[in-house]
C-alpha positions in Angstrom: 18.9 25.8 -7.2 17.4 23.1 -8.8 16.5 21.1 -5.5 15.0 24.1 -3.9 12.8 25.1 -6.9 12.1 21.2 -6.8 11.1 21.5 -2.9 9.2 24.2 -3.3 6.8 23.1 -6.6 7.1 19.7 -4.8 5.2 21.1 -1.7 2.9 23.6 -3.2 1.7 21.0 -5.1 1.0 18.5 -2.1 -0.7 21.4 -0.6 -3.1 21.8 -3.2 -4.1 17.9 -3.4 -4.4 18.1 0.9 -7.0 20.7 0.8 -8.3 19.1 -2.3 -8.5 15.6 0.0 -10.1 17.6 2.9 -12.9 19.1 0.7 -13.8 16.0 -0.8 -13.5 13.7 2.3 -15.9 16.3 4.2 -18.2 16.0 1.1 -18.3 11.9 1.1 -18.6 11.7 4.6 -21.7 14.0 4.8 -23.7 11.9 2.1 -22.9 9.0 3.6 -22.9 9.6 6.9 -25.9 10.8 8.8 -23.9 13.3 10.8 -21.1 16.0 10.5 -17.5 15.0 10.0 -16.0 14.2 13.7 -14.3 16.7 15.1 -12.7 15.1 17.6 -13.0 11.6 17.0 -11.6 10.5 20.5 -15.4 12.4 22.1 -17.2 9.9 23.9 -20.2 11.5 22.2 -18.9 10.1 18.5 -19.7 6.4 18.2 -16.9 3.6 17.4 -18.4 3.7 14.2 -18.0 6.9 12.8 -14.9 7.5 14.9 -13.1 4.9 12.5 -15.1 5.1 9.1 -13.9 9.0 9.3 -10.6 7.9 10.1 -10.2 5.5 7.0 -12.1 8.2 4.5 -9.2 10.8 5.6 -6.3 8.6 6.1 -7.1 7.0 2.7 -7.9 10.4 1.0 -4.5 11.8 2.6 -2.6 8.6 1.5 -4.0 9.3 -2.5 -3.6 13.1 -1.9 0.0 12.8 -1.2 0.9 10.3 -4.3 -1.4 13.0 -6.9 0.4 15.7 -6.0 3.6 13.9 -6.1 3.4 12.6 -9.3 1.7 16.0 -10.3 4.7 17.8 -8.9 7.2 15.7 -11.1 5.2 15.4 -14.2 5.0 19.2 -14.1 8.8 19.2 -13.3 9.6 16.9 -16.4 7.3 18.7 -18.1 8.9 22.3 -17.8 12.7 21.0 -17.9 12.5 17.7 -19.7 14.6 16.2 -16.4 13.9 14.0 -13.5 13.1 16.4 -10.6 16.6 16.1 -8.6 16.8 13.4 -6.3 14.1 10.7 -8.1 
C-alpha cells in the first residue's frame, strides 16, 4: 500500500512542478525573446536560434521541474510518516 500511495504523491507532485516549469518557461522566453514560444520548433519559419534557446529553457526547466517535485514528493513523504518513501 505504501508503494502505491508513494507512486501516486510521487507523481502528483511532478505534475504540479511540470506545469509549474511550463508556465514559467513560456514567461522567460517571452521577455527575452522577441517572439512567441515555438510551437513547432522543427518549422522552417522558426530560426536556428530560437529553435534551440527554446529547447534549452524547457529541457532545462523540465530537468529542475522533475528533481523539485521529487525531492518535494519525499520530503512531504518523510514528513507525513517520518520514513524513507519505499524504494529510496
Amino acid at each position: 500500500m505504501d508503494k502505491v500511495l508513494w507512486k501516486a504523491l510521487s507523481a502528483a507532485l511532478g505534475f504540479a512542478a511540470a506545469w509549474a516549469a511550463r508556465n514559467i518557461s513560456t514567461s522567460i522566453w517571452s521577455r527575452v525573446s522577441d517572439g512567441d514560444v515555438p510551437v513547432n520548433p522543427a518549422n522552417r519559419e522558426v530560426s536556428w536560434m530560437n529553435a534551440v534557446g527554446w529547447a534549452v529553457l524547457a529541457g532545462s526547466a523540465a530537468g529542475l521541474a522533475r528533481v523539485v517535485g521529487r525531492r518535494g514528493a519525499a520530503a512531504a513523504w518523510v514528513s507525513a510518516t517520518g520514513d524513507t518513501p519505499p524504494g529510496l
